[in-house]
C-alpha positions as CSV (number, residue, x, y, z in Angstrom):
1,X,0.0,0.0,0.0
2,X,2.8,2.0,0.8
3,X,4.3,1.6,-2.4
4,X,1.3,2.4,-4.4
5,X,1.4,5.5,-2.6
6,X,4.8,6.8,-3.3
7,X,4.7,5.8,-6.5
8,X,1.3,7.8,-6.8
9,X,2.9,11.1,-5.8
10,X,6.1,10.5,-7.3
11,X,8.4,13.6,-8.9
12,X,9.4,13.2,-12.5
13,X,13.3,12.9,-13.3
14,X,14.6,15.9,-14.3
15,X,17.2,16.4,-16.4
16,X,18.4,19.9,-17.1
17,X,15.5,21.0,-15.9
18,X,13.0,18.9,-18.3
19,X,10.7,16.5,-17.1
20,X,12.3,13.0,-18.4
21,X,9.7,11.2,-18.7
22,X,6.7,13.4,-20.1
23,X,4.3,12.0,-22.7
24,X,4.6,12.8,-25.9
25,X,2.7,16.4,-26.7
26,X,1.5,15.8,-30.3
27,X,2.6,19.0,-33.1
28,X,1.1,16.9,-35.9
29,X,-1.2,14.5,-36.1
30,X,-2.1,12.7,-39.1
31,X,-4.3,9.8,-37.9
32,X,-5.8,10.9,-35.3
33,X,-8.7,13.2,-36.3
34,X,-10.4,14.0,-33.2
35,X,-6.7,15.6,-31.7
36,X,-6.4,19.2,-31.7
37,X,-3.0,18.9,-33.6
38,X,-5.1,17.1,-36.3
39,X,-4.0,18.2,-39.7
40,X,-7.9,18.5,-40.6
41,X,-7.9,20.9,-38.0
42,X,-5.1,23.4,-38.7
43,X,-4.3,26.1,-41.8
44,X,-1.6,24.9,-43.8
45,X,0.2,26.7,-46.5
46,X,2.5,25.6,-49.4
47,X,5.3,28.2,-50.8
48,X,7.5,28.1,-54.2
49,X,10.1,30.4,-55.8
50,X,7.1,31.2,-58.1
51,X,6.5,34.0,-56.4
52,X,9.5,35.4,-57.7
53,X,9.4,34.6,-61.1
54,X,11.0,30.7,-60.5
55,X,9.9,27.7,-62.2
56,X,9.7,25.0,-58.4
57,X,6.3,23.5,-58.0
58,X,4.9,22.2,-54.6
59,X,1.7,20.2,-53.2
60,X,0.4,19.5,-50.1
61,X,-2.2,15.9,-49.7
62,X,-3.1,14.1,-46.7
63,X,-4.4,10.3,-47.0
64,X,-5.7,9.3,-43.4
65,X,-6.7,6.1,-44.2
66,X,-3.2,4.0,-43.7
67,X,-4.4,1.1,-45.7
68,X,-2.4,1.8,-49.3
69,X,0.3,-0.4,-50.0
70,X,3.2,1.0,-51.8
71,X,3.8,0.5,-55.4
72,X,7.5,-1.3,-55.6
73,X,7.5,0.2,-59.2
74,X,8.5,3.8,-57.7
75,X,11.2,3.0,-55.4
76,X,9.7,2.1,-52.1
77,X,9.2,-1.4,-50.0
78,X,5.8,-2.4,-50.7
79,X,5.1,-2.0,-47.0
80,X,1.2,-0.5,-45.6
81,X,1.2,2.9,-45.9
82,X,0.4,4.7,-41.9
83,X,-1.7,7.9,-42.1
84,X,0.6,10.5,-43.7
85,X,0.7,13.7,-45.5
86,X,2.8,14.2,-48.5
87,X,4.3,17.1,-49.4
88,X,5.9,16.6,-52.9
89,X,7.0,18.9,-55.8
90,X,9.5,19.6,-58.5
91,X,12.3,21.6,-57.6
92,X,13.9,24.2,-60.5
93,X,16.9,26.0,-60.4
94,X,15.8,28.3,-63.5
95,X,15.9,32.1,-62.5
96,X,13.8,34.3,-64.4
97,X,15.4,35.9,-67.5
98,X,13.1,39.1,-67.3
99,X,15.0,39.9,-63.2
100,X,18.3,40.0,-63.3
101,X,17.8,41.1,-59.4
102,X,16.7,37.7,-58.6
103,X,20.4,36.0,-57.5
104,X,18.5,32.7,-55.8
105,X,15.8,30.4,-56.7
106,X,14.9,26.7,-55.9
107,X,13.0,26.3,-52.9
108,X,9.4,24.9,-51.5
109,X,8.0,25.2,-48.6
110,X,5.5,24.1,-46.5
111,X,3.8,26.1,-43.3
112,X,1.2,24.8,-40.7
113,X,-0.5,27.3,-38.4
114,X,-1.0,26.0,-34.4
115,X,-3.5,26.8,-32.8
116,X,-3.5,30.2,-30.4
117,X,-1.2,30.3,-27.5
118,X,-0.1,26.4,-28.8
119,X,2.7,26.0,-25.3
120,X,5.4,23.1,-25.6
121,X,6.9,23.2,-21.8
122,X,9.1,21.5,-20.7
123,X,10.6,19.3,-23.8
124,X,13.7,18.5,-24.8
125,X,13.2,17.9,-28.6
126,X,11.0,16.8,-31.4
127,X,10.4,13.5,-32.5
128,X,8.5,12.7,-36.3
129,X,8.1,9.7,-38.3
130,X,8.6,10.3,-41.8
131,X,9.9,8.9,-45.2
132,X,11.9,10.9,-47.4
133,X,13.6,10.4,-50.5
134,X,16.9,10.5,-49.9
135,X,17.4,14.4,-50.3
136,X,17.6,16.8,-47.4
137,X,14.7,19.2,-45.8
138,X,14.8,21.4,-43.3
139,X,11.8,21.9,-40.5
140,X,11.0,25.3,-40.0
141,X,9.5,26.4,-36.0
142,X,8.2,29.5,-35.2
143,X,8.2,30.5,-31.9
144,X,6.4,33.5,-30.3
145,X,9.2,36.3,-30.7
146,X,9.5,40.0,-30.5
147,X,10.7,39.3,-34.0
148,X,8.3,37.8,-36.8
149,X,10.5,36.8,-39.5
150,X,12.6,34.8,-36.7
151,X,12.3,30.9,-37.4
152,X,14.0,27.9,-35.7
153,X,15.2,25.2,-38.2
154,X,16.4,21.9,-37.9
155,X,17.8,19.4,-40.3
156,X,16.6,16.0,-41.8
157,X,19.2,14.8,-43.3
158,X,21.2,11.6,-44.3
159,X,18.4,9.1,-44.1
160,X,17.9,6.2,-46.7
161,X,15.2,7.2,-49.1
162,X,12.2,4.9,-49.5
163,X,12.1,3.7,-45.7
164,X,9.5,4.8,-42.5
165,X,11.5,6.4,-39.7
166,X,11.5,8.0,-36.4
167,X,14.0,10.7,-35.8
168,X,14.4,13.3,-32.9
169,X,15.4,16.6,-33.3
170,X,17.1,18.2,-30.5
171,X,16.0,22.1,-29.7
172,X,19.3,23.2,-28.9
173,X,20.9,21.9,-31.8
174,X,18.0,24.3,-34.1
175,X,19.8,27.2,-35.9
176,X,18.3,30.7,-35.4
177,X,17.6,32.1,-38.6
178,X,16.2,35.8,-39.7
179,X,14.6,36.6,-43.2
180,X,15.9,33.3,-44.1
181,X,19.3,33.2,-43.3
182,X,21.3,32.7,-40.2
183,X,21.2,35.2,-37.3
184,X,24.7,36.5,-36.5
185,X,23.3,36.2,-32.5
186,X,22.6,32.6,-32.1
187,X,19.8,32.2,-29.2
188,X,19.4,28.3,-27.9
189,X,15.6,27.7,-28.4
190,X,14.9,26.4,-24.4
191,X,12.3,23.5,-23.9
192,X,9.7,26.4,-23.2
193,X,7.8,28.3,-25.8
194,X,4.7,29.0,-27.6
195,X,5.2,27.5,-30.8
196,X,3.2,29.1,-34.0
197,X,4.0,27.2,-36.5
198,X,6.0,24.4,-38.3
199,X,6.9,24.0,-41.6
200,X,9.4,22.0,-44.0
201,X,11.5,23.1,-46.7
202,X,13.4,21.9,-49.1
203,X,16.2,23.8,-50.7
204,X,19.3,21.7,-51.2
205,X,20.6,23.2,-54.6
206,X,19.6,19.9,-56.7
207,X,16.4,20.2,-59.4
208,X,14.4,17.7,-60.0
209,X,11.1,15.8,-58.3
210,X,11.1,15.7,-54.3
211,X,8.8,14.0,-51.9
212,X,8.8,13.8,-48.2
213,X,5.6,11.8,-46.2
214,X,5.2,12.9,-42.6
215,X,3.4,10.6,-40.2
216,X,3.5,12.1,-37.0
217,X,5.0,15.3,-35.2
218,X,5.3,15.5,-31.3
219,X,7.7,17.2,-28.2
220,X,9.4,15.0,-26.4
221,X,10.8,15.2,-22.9
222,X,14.2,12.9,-23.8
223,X,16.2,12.9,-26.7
224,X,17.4,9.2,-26.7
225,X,20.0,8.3,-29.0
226,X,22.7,9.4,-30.7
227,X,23.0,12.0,-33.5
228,X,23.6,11.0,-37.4
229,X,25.9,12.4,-39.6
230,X,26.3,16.2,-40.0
231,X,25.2,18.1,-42.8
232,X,27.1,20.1,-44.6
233,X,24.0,22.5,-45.4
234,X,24.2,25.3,-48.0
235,X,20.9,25.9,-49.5
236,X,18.6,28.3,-50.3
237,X,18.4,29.9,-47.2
238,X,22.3,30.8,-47.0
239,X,22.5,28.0,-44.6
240,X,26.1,27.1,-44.7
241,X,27.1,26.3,-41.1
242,X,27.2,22.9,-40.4
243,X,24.6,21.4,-37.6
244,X,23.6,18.1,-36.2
245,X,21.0,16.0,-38.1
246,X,18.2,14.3,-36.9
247,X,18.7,11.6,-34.3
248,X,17.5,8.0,-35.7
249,X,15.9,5.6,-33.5
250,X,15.8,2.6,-35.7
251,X,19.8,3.1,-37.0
252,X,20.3,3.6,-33.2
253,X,18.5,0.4,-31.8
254,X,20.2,-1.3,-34.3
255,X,23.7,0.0,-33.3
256,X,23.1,0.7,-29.5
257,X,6.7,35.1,-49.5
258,X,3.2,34.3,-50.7
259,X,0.8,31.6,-50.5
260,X,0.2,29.5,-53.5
261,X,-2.0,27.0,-52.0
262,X,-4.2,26.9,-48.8
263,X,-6.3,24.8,-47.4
């Protein structure tokens, strides 16, 4: 009895400060459409460098019903499909010949509005399941700020294409970024704040078709394995400083502008 009663008023394990062993707080839900982070539930957004006269092309689907197996013929297992979103496109390099002022182009983008006063507390990190084709994105946070164009960005990077995994990435390991590219003042993004909205981008130099499937997004209290490779980034942003991946559970178990399109 007296056990049950300890255990009943027990204090979570801290670890620099963050609560260890805190569910999950779902960003992104795919399946579940009765959760407030349910995609049917939020504004989303998709971005190209249309809107300055480039040539990248973007989309945004969700398929909730998880039951679609995977045609072998383009490049994947053949395994059930989970609830996921796609956001796919075809990225251009082509600037436009009537601007000679436009220096940049091939990037998409993808924005998802939370909902009002949306509070992540006391997390360490974020942890989404995804599959991605190989190439590299970036996920875009933006945090409540006395700065709006301010975003927190993280990379996905170095994971086979074709395959369903879990990474975690770590807050303190996000790159502060203003008017897309990288703030001279770096400030750690902390395991507190009122989040507004996450996005992905993809801007990694290369042309050609793109497609990256995102099953679930949530905070976690513990980021539990190690880190994979690091990026060398430079890509549309002016991102050139190198920064840790995404951590990878499976590969860790196993080795110990405008709107285009709204909803």
């Amino acid at each position: 009895m007296l056990r049950h009663i300890k255990e009943l008023f027990r204090i979570p394990a801290l670890q620099n400060g963050v609560a260890i062993n805190k569910a999950p707080l779902p960003i992104l839900s795919i399946g579940n459409l009765d959760n407030d982070s349910s995609i049917s539930k939020l504004k989303w957004s998709v971005f190209t460098d249309r809107s300055i006269g480039g040539k990248s092309e973007a989309s945004f689907e969700v398929s909730t019903t998880g039951n679609h197996p995977i045609n072998e013929t383009d490049g994947h297992t053949g395994e059930i499909r989970p609830p996921s979103a796609t956001f796919s496109g075809n990225l251009s390099n082509m600037r436009p010949a009537a601007d000679p002022t436009v220096k940049r182009t091939g990037y998409c983008a993808l924005k998802v509005e939370m909902p009002r006063s949306f509070r992540v507390e006391g997390y360490e990190g974020l942890e989404l399941t995804v599959r991605t084709d190989g190439r590299s994105y970036i996920t875009n946070l933006e945090v409540e700020s006395f700065f709006p164009d301010e975003l927190y960005q993280g990379y996905i990077t170095g994971l086979p294409g074709g395959q369903w995994l879990t990474i975690q990435l770590p807050f303190q390991d996000m790159t502060l970024t203003r008017l897309g590219r990288m703030s001279y003042i770096q400030k750690e993004l902390d395991s507190t704040f009122t989040l507004e909205s996450i996005g992905f981008l993809i801007a990694d130099g290369k042309t050609g078709p793109f497609c990256l499937e995102i099953a679930n997004v949530a905070a976690v209290g513990r980021i539990q394995c190690r880190p994979l490779r690091k990026p060398s980034m430079s890509d549309g942003n002016g991102l050139k400083k190198e920064k840790r991946a995404g951590t990878n559970l499976e590969e860790d178990k196993k080795t110990g502008a405008r709107s285009e399109k709204s909803q």
